[in-house]
ROLOFI-150130 format. One record per residue (C-alpha): y, x, z negated; residue in three letters; residue number from 1. Coordinates in Angstrom, 2 decimals. Layout:
# residues N
+---------+---------+---------+--------+-----+
!       Y !       X !       Z ! residu ! num !
+---------+---------+---------+--------+-----+
!       Y !       X !       Z !    Ala ! NUM !
...
+---------+---------+---------+--------+-----+
//
This chain:
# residues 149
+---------+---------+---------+--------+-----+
!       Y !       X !       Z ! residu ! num !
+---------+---------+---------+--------+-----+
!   21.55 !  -17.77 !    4.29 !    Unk !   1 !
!   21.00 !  -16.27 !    1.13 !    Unk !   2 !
!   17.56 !  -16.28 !   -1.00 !    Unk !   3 !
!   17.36 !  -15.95 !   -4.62 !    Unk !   4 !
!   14.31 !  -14.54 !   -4.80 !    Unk !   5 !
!   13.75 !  -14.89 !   -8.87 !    Unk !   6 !
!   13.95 !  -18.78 !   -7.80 !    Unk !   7 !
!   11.27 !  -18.31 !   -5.25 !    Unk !   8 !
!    9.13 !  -16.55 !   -7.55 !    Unk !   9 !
!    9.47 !  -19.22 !  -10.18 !    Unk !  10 !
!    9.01 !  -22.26 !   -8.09 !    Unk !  11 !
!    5.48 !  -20.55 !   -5.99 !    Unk !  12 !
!    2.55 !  -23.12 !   -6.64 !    Unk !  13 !
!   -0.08 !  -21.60 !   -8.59 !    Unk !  14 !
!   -3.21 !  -21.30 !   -7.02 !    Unk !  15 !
!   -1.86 !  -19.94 !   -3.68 !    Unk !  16 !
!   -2.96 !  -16.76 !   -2.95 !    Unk !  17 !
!   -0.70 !  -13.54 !   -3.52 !    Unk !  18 !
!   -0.75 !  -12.00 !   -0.22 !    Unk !  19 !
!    0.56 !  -14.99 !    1.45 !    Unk !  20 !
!    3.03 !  -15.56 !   -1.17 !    Unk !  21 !
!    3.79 !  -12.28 !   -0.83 !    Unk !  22 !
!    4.08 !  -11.93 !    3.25 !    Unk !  23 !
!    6.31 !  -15.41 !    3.05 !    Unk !  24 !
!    8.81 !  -13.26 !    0.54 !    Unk !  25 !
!    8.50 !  -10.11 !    3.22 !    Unk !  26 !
!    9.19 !  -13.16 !    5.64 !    Unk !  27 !
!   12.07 !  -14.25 !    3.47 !    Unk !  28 !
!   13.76 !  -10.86 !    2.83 !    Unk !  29 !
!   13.63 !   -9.84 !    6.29 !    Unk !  30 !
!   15.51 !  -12.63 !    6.77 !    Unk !  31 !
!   17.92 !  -12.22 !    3.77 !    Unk !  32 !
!   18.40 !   -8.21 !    4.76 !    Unk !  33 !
!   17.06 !   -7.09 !    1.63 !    Unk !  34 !
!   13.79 !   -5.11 !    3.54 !    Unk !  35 !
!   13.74 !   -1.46 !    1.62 !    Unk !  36 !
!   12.18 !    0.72 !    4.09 !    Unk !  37 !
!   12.47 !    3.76 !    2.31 !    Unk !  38 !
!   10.27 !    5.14 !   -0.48 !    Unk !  39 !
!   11.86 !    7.96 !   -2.60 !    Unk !  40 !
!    8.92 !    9.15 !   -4.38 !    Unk !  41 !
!    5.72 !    9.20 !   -2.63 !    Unk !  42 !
!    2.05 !    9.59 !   -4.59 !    Unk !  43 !
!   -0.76 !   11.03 !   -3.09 !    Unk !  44 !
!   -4.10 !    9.48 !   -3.09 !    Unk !  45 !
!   -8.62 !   10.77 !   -2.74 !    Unk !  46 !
!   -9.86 !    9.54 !    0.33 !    Unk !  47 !
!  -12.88 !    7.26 !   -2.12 !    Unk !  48 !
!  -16.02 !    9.31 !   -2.76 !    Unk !  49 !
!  -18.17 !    5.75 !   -2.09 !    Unk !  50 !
!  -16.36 !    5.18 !    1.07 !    Unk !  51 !
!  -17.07 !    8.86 !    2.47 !    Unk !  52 !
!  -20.79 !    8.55 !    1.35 !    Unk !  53 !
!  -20.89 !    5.26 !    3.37 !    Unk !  54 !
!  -18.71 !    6.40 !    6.50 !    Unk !  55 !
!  -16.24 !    4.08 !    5.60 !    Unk !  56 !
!  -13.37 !    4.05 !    7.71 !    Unk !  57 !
!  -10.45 !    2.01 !    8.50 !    Unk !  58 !
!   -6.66 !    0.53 !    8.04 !    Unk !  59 !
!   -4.91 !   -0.97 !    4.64 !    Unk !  60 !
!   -1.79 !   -2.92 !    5.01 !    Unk !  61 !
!    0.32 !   -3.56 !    1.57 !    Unk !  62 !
!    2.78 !   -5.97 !    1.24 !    Unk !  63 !
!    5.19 !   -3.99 !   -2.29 !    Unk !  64 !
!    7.27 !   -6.03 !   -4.52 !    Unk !  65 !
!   10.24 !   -3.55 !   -5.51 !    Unk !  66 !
!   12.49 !   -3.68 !   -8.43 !    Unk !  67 !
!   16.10 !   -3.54 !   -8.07 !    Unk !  68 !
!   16.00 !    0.02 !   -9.63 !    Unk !  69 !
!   13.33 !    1.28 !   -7.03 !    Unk !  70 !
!   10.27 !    0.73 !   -8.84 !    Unk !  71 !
!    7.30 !   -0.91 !   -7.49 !    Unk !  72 !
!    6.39 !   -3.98 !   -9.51 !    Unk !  73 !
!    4.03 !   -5.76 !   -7.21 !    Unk !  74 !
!    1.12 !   -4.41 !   -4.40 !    Unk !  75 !
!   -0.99 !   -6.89 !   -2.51 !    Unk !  76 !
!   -3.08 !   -5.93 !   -0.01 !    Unk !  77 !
!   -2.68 !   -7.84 !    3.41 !    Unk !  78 !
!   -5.92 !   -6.82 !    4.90 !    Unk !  79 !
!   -8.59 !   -4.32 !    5.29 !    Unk !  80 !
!  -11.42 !   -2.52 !    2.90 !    Unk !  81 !
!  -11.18 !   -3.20 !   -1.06 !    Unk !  82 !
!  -12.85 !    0.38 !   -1.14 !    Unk !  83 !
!  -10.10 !    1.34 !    0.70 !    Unk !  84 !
!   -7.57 !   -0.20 !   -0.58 !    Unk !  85 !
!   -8.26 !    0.13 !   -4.50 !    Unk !  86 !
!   -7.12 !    3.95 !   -4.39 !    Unk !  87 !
!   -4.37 !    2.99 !   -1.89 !    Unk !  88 !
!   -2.65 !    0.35 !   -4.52 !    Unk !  89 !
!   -2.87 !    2.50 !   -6.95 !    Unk !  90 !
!   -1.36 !    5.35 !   -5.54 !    Unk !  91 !
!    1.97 !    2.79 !   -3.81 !    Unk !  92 !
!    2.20 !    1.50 !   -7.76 !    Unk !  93 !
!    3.74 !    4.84 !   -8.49 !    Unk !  94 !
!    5.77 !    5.04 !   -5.80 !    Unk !  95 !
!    9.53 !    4.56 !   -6.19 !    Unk !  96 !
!   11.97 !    3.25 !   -3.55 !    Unk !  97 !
!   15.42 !    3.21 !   -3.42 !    Unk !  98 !
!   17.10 !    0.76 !   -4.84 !    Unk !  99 !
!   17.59 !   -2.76 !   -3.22 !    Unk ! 100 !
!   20.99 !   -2.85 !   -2.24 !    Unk ! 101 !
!   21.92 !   -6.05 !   -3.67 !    Unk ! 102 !
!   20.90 !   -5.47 !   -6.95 !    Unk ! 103 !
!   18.07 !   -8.01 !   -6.77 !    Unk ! 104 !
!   13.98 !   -7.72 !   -5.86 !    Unk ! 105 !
!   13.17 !   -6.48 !   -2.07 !    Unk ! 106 !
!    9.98 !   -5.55 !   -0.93 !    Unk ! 107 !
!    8.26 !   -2.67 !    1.68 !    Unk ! 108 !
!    5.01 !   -2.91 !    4.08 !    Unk ! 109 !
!    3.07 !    0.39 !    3.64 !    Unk ! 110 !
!   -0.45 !    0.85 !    6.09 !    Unk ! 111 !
!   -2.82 !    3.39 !    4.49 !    Unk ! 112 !
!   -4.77 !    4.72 !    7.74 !    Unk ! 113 !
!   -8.08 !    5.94 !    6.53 !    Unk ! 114 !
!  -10.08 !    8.48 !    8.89 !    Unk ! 115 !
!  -13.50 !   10.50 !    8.42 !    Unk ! 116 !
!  -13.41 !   13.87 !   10.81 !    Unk ! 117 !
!  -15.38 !   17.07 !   10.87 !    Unk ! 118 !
!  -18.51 !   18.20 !    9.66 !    Unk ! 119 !
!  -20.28 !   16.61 !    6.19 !    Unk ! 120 !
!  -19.40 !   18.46 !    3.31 !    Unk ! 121 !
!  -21.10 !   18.59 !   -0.52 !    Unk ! 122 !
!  -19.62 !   18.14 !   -3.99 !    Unk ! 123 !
!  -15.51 !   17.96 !   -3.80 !    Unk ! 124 !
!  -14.80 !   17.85 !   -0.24 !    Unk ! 125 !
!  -10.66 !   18.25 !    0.11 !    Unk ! 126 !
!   -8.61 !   15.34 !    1.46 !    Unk ! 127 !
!   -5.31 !   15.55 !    3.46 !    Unk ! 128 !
!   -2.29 !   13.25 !    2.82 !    Unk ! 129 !
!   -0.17 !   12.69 !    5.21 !    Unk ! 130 !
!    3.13 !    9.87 !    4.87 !    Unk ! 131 !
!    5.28 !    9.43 !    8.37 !    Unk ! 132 !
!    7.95 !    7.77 !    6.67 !    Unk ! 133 !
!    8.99 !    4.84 !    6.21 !    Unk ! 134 !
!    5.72 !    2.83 !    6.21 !    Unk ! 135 !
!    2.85 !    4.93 !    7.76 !    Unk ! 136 !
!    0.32 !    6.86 !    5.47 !    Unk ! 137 !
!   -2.95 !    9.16 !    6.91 !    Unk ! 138 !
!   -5.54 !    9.71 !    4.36 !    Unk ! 139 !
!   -8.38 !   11.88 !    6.31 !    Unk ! 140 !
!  -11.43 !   13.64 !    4.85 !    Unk ! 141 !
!  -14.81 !   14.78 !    5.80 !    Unk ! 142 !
!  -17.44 !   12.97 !    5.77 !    Unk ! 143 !
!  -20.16 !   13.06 !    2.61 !    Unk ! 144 !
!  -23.36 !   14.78 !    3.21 !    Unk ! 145 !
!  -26.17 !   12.21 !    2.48 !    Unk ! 146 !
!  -28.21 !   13.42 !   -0.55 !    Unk ! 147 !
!  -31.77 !   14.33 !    0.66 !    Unk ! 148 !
!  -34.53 !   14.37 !   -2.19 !    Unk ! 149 !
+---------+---------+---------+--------+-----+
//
């Protein structure tokens, strides 16, 4: 069976919420064959400076609307943290995929894993980046120090 998916997008109720509309069109293209699993051009992103201060921790599933020509015109987050996930989204916008390979919108799942590890640092503490490809991402930092008066 083959799914238009412009038709799909056009005839979505409004008022339904985007990450369900947008794991029934994951549902849909699985189904189709038209699942890009590959990203091309990956983006780094900071492990969030509020979410180190408050030992925030945790995963961030995306659900990516891609382009025909490999660009990412869609991110909705599935679950987890909106700290978390804010730095995540934008970092997966700028991603580019390969192309769909029938010419037409496909879509990716990405999970952001975000850890804390080692001792508290001060001021710009470094973050590591880490993509097992196709769909897994590890952002890990330190933890902030907490700011004594």
């Amino acid at each position: 069976m083959r799914l238009d998916k412009a038709v799909v997008i056009r005839q979505w109720p409004v008022g339904i919420p985007i990450a369900i509309f947008l794991a029934l069109l994951v549902i849909s293209l699985e189904a189709a064959g038209q699942w890009v699993t590959r990203p091309r051009r990956v983006v780094d992103c900071q492990y969030p400076t509020l979410a180190r201060a408050a030992h925030l921790q945790g995963e961030v599933k995306l659900l990516v609307t891609v382009a025909a020509d490999g660009t990412v015109t869609r991110v909705a987050k599935q679950s987890g943290s909106d700290v978390l996930a804010e730095p995540a989204i934008r970092a997966v916008s700028r991603w580019l995929y390969e192309g769909c390979a029938t010419g037409k919108m496909c879509g990716a799942a990405v999970t952001f894993t975000f850890v804390l590890a080692g001792e508290p640092c001060s001021g710009n503490c470094p973050t590591e980046f880490r993509v097992d490809l196709p769909d897994r991402v590890l952002v890990r930092a330190t933890p902030q120090r907490a700011i004594v008066d």
